[in-house]
PANUFI-217149 format. One line per 10 residues: number of its first residue (from 1); their letters; for each residue x, y, z of N, C-alpha, C. Coordinates in nm, 4 decimals, padded with zeros to 6 digits. Example, Ala and Ser with C-alpha at 12.3 -4.5 7.8 and 13.67 -1.06 7.14 Angstrom:
1	as	01.3190,-00.5690,00.7800,01.2300,-00.4500,00.7800,01.3200,-00.3300,00.7800  01.2850,-00.2250,00.7080,01.3670,-00.1060,00.7140,01.2900,00.0030,00.7870
// end
This chain:
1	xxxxxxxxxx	02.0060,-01.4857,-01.8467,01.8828,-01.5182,-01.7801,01.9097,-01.5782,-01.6430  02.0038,-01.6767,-01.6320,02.0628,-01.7088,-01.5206,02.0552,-01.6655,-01.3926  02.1204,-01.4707,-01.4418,02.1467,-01.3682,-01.3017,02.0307,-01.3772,-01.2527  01.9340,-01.3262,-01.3286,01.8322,-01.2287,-01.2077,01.7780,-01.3643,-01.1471  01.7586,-01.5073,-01.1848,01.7062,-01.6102,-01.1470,01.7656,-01.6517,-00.9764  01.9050,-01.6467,-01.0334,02.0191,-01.6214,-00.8963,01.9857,-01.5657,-00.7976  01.9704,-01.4294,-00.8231,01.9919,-01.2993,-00.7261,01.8278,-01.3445,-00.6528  01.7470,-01.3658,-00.7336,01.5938,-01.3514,-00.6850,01.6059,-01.4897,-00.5720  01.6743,-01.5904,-00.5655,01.6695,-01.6915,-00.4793,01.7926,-01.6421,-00.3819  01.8433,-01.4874,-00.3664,01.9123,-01.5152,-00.2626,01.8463,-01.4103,-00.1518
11	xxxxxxxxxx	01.9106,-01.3652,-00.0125,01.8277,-01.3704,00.0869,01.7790,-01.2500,00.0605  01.8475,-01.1106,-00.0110,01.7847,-00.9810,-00.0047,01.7954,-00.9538,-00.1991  01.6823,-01.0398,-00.2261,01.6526,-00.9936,-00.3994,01.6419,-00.9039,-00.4330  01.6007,-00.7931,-00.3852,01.5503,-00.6818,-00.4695,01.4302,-00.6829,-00.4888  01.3515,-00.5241,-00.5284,01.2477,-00.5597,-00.6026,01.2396,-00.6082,-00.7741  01.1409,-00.6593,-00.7913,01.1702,-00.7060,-00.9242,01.0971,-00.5955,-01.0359  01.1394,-00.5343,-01.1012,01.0879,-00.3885,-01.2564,01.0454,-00.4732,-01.3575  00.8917,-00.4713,-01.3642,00.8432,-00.5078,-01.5228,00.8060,-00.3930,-01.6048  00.8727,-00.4443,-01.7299,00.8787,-00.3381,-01.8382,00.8190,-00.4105,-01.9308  00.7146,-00.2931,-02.0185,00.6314,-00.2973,-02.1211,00.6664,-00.2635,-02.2549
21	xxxxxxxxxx	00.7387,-00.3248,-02.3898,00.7080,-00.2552,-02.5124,00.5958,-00.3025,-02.5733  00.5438,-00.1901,-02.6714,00.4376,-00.2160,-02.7309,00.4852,-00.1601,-02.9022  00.4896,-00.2807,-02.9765,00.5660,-00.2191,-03.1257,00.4700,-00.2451,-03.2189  00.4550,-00.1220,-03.2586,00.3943,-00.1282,-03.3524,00.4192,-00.2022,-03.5267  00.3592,-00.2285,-03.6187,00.4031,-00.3068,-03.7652,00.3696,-00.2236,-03.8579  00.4591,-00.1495,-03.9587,00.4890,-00.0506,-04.0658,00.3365,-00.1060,-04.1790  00.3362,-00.2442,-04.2190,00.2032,-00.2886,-04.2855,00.0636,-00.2586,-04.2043  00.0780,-00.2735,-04.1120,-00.0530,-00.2852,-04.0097,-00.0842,-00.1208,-03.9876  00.0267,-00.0810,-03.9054,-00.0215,00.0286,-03.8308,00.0313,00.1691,-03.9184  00.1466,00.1423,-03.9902,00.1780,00.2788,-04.0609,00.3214,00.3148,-04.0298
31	xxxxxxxxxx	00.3635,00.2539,-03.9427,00.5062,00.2927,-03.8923,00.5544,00.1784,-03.8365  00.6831,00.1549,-03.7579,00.7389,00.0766,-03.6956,00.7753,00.1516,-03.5806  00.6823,00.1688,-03.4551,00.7375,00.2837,-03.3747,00.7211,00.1452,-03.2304  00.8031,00.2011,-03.1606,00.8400,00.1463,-03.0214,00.8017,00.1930,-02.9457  00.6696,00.1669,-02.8366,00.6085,00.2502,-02.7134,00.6819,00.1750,-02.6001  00.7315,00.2467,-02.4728,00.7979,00.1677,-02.3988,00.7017,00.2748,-02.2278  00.6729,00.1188,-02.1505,00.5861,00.2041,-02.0145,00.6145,00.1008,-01.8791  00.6072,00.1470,-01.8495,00.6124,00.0707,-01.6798,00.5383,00.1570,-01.5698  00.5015,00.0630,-01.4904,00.3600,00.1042,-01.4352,00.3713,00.2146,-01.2992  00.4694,00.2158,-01.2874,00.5317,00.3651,-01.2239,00.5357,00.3710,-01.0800
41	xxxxxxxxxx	00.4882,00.2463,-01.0119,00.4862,00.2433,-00.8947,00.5937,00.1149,-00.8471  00.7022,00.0406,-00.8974,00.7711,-00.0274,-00.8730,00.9034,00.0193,-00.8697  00.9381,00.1735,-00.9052,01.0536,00.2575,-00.9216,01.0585,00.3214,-00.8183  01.2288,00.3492,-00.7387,01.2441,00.4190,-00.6507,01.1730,00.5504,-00.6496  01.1626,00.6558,-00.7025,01.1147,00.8100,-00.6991,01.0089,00.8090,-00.7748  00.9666,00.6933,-00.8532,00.8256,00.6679,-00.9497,00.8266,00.7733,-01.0481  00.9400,00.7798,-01.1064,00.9705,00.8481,-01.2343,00.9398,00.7609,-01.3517  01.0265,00.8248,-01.4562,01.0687,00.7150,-01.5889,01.1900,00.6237,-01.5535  01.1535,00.5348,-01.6161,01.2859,00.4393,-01.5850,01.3952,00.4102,-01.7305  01.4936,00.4269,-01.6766,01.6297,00.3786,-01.7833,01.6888,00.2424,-01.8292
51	xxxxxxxxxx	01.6270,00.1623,-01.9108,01.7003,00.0459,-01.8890,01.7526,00.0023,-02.0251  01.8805,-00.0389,-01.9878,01.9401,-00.0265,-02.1651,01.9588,00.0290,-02.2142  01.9645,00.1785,-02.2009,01.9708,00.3029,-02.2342,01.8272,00.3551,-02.3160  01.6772,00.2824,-02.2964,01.5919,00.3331,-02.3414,01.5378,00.3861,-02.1895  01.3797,00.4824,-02.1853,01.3318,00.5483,-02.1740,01.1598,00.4521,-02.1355  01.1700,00.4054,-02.0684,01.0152,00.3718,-02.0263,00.9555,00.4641,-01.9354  00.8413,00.5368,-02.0010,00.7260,00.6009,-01.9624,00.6661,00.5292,-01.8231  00.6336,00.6472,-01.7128,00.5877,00.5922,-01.5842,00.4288,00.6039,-01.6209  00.3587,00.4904,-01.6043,00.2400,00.5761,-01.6808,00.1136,00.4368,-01.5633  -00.0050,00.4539,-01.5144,-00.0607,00.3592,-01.4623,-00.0811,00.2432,-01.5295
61	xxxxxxxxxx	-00.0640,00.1561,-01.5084,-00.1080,00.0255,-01.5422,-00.1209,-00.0958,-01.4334  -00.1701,-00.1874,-01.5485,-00.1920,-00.3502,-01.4858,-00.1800,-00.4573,-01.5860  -00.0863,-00.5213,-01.5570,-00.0812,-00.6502,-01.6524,-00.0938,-00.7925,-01.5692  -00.1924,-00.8367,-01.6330,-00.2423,-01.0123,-01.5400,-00.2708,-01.1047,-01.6311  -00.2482,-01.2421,-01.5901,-00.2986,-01.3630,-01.6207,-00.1501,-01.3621,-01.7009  -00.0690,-01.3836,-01.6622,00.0791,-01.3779,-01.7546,00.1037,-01.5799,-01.6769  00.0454,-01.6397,-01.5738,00.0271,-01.7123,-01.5274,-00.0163,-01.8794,-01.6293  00.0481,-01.9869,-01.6435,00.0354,-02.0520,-01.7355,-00.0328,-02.1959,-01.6534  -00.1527,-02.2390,-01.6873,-00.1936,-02.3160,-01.5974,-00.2591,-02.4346,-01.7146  -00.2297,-02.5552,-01.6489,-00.3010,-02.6819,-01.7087,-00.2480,-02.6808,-01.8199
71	xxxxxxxxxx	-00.1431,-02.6514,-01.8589,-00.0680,-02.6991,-02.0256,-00.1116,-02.5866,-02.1289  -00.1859,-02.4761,-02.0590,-00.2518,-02.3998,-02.1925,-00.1707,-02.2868,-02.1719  -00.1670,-02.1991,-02.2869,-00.0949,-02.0984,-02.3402,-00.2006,-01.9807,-02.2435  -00.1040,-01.8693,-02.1783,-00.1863,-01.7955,-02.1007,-00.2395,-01.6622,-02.1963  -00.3519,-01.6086,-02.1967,-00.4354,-01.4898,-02.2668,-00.3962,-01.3567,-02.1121  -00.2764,-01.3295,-02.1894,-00.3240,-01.2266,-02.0602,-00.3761,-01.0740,-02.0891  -00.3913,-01.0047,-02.0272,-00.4518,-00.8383,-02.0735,-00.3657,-00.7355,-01.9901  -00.3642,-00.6492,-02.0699,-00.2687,-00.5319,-02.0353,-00.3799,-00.4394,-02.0485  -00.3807,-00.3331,-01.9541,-00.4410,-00.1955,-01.9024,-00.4024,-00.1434,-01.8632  -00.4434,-00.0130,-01.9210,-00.3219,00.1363,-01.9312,-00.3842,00.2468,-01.9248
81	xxxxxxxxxx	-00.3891,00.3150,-01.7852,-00.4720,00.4354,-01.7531,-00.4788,00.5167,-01.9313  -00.6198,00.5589,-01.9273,-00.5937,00.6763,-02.0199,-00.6098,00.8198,-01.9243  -00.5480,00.8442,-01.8361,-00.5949,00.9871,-01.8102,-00.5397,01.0776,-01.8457  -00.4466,01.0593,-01.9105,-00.3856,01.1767,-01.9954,-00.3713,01.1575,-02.1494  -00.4910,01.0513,-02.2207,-00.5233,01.0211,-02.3757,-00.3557,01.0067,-02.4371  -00.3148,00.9371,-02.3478,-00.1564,00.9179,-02.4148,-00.1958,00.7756,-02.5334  -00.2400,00.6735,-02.4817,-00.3340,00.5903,-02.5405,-00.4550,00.5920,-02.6530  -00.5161,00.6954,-02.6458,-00.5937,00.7225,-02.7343,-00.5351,00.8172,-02.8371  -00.4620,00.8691,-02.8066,-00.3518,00.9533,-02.9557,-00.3093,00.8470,-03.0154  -00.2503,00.7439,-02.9555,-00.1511,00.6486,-02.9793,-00.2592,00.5288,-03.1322
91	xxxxxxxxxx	-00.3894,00.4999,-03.0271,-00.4948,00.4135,-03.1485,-00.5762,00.5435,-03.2680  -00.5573,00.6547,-03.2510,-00.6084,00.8085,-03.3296,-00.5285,00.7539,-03.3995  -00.3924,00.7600,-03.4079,-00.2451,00.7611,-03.4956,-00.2793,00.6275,-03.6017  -00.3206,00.5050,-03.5407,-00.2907,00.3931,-03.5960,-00.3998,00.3628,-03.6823  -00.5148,00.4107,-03.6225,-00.6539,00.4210,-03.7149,-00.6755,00.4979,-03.8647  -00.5218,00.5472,-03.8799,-00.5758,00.6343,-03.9754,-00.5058,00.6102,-04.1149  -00.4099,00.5119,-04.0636,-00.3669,00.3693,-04.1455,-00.4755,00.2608,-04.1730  -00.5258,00.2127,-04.0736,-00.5783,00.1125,-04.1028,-00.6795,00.1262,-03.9883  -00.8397,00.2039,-04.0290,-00.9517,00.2157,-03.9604,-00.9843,00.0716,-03.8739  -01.0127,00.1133,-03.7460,-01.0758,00.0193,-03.6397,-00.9441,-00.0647,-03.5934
101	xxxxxxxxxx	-00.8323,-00.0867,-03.6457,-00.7289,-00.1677,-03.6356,-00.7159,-00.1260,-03.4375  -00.6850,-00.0505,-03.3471,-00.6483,-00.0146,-03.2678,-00.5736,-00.0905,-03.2047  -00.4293,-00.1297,-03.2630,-00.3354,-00.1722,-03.2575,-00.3164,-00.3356,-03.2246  -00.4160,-00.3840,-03.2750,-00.4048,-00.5241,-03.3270,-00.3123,-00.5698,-03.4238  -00.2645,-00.6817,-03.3620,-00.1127,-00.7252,-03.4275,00.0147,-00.6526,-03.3769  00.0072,-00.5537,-03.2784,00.1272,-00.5363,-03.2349,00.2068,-00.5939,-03.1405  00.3103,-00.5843,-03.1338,00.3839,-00.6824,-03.1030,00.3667,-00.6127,-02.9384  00.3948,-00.7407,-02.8112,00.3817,-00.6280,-02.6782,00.5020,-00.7636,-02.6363  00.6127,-00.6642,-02.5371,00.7231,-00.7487,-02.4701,00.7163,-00.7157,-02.3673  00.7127,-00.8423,-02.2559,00.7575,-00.7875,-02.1206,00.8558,-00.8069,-02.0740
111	xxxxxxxxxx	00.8860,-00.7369,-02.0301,01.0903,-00.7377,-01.9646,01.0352,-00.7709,-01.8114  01.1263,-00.8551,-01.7287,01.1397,-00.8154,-01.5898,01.2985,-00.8248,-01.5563  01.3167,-00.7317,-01.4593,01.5087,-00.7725,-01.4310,01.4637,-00.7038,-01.2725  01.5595,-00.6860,-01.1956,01.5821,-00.6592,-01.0761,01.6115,-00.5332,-01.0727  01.5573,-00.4628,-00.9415,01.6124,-00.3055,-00.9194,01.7626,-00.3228,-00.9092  01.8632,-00.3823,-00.8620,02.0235,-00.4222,-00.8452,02.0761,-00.4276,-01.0388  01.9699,-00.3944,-01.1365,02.0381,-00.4086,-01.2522,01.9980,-00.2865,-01.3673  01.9312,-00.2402,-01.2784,01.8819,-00.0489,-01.3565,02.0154,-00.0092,-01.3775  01.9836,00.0865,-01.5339,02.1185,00.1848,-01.5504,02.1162,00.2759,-01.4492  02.2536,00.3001,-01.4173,02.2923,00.4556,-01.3302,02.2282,00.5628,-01.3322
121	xxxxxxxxxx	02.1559,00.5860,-01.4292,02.1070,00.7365,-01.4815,01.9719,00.6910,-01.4269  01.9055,00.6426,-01.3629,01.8187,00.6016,-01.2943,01.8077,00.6541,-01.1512  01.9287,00.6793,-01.0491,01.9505,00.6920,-00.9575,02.0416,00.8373,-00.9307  02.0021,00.9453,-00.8547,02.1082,01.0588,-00.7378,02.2217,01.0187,-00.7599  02.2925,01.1192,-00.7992,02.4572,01.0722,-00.8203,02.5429,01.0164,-00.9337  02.3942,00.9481,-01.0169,02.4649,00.8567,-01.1416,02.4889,00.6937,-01.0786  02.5048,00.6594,-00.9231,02.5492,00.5259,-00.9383,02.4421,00.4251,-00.8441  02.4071,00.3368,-00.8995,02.2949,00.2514,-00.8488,02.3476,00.1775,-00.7186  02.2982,00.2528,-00.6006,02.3219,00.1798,-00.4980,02.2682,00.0203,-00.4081  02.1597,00.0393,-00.5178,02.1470,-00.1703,-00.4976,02.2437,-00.2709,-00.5583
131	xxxxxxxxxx	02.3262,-00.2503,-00.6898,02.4311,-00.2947,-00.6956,02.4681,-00.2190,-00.8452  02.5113,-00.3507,-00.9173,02.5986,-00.2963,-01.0387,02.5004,-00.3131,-01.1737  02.4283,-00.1710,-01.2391,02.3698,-00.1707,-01.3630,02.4208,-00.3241,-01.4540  02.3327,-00.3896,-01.5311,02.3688,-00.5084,-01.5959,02.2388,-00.5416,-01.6995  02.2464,-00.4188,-01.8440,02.1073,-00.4375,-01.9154,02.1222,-00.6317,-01.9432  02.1763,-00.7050,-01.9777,02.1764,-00.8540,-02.0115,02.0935,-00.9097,-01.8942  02.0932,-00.8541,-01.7438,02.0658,-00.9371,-01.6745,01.8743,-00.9159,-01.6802  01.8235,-00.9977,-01.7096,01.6806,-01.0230,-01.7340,01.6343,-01.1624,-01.7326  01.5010,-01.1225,-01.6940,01.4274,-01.2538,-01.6884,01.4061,-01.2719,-01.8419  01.3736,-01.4104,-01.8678,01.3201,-01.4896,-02.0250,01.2168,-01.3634,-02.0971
141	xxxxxxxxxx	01.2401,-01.2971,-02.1995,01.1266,-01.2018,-02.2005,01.0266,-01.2772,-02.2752  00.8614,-01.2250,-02.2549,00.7943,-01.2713,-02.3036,00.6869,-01.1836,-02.3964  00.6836,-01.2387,-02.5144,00.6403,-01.1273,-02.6407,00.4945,-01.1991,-02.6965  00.3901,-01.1520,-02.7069,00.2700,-01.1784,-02.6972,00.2303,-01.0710,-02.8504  00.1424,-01.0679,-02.9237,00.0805,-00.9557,-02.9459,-00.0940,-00.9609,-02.9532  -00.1177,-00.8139,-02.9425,-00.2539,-00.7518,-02.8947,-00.3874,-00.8691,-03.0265  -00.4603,-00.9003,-02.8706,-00.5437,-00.9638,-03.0098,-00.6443,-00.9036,-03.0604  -00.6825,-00.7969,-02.9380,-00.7379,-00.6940,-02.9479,-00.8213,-00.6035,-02.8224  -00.8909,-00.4832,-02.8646,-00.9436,-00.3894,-02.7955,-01.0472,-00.4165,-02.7030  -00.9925,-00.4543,-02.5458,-01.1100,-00.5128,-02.4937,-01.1924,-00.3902,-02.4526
151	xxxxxxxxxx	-01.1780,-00.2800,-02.4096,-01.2364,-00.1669,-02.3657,-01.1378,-00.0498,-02.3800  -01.1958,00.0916,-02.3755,-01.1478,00.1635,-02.4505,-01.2459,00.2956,-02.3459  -01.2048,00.3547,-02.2509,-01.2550,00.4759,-02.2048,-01.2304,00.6115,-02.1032  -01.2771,00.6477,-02.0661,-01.1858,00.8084,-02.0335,-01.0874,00.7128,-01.9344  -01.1006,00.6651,-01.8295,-01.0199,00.6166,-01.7290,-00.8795,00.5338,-01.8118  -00.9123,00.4201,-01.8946,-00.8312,00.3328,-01.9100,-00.8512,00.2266,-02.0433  -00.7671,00.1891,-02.1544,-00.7919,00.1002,-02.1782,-00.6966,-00.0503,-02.2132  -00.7863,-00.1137,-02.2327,-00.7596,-00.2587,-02.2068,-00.7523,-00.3845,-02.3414  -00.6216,-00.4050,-02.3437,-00.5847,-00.5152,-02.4550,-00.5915,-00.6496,-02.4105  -00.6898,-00.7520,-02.5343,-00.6178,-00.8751,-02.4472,-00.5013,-00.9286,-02.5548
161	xxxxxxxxxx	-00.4153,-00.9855,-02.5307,-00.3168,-01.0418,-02.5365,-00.2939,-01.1830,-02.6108  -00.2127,-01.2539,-02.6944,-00.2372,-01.3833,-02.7120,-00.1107,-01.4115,-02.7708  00.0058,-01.5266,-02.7635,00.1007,-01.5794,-02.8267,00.0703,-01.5519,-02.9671  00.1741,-01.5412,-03.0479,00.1614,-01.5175,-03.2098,00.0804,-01.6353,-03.2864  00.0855,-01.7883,-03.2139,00.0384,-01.8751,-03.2594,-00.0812,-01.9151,-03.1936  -00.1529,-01.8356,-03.1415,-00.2771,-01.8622,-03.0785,-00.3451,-01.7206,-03.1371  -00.3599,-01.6822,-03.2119,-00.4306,-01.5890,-03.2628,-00.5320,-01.6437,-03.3648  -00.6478,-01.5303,-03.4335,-00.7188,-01.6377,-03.5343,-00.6418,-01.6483,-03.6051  -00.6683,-01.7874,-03.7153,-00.6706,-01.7731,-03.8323,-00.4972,-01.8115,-03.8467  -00.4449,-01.8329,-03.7617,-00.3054,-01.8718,-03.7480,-00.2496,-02.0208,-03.7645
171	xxxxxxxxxx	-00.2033,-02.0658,-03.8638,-00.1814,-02.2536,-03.7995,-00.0336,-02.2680,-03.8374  00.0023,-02.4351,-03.7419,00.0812,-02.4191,-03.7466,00.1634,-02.5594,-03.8243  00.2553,-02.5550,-03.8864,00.2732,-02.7078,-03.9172,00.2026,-02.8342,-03.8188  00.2069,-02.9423,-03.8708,00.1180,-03.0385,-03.8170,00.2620,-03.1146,-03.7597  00.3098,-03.0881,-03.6609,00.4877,-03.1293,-03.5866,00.4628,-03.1372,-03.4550  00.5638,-03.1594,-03.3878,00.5364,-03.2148,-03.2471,00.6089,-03.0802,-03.2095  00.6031,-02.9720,-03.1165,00.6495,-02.8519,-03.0861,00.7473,-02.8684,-02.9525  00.8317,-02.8580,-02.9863,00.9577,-02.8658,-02.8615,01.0240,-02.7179,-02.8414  01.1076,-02.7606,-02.7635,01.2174,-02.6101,-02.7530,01.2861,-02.5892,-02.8585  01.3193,-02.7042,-02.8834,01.4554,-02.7090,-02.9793,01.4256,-02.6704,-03.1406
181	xxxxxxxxxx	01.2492,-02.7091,-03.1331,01.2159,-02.6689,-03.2930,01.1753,-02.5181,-03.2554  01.1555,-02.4387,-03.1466,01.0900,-02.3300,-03.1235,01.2115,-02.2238,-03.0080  01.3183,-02.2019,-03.0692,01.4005,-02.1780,-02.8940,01.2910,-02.0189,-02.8850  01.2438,-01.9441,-02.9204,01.1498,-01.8512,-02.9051,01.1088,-01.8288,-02.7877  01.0138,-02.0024,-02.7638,00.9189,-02.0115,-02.6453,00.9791,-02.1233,-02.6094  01.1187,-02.1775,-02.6066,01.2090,-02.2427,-02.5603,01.2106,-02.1927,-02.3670  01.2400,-02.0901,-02.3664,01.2335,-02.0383,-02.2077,01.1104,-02.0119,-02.1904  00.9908,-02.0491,-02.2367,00.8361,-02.0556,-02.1363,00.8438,-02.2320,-02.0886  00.9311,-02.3094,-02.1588,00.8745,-02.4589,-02.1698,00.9491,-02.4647,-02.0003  00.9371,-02.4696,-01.9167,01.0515,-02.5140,-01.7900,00.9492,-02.6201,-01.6966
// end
């Protein structure tokens, strides 16, 4: 976590690549499947991107309110063009496990790392000319899941978001919550 913290405070950072999984739960949804997207306009040639040797989908989006203000846990929302019903196959699929569910309870991670730490196979030639591929080097990732379906239509739709322990119906021991009892959300506490 260190690197990209480094590199981003020195004089020519890079741009910085946020990456999206969205995992689905074998009880909930029917499978255990891994959707992986990035919003397609932060990549050199605005392709798919390689990181770790997975495969993130260039696909439109917007993710906001990831921003943590006044001591409270942030609700943020993720929106994800539907113009090509990649999204709506995706809640078709999950609905038919578990009607209306549209992928509530899945797990969503955001990655960020630096363009200087994309795999090779990313770049003309095979070799990344901002510097040296490094999947470890990443920001703190942060894993939220869907609390649910805020909108849903031809253009786009829209999840909001919530920590695992801010969901309904969720509690938590009656303890004083530190890093050290939680290293999880140990790297949100700074």
């Amino acid at each position: 976590m260190a690197k990209p913290i480094s590199e981003t405070q020195s004089i020519n950072p890079g741009s910085v690549i946020e990456l999206f999984e969205v995992t689905t739960d074998a009880a909930l949804h029917g499978s255990t499947t891994t959707y992986r997207f990035h919003d397609g306009t932060n990549n050199i040639n605005n392709q798919n991107i390689i990181w770790n040797g997975n495969t993130y989908i260039a696909i439109p989006l917007e993710a906001d309110g990831f921003k943590y203000s006044n001591g409270q846990l942030p609700r943020p929302t993720l929106t994800i063009s539907n113009a090509t019903n990649v999204i709506t196959a995706i809640l078709l699929n999950v609905n038919v496990v578990t009607p209306g569910n549209d992928l509530t309870g899945a797990v969503v991670t955001r990655i960020r790392t630096l363009v200087r730490f994309l795999d090779a196979a990313n770049f003309t030639g095979g070799t990344n000319p901002y510097g040296t591929p490094d999947p470890t080097a990443e920001y703190a990732k942060e894993i939220y899941k869907i609390d649910r379906k805020s909108t849903e239509n031809r253009a786009a739709v829209q999840f909001e978001l919530a920590a695992s322990f801010d969901l309904a119906n969720v509690k938590i021991p009656l303890r004083i919550c530190t890093k050290e009892l939680f290293p999880s959300i140990g790297s949100f506490i700074q």
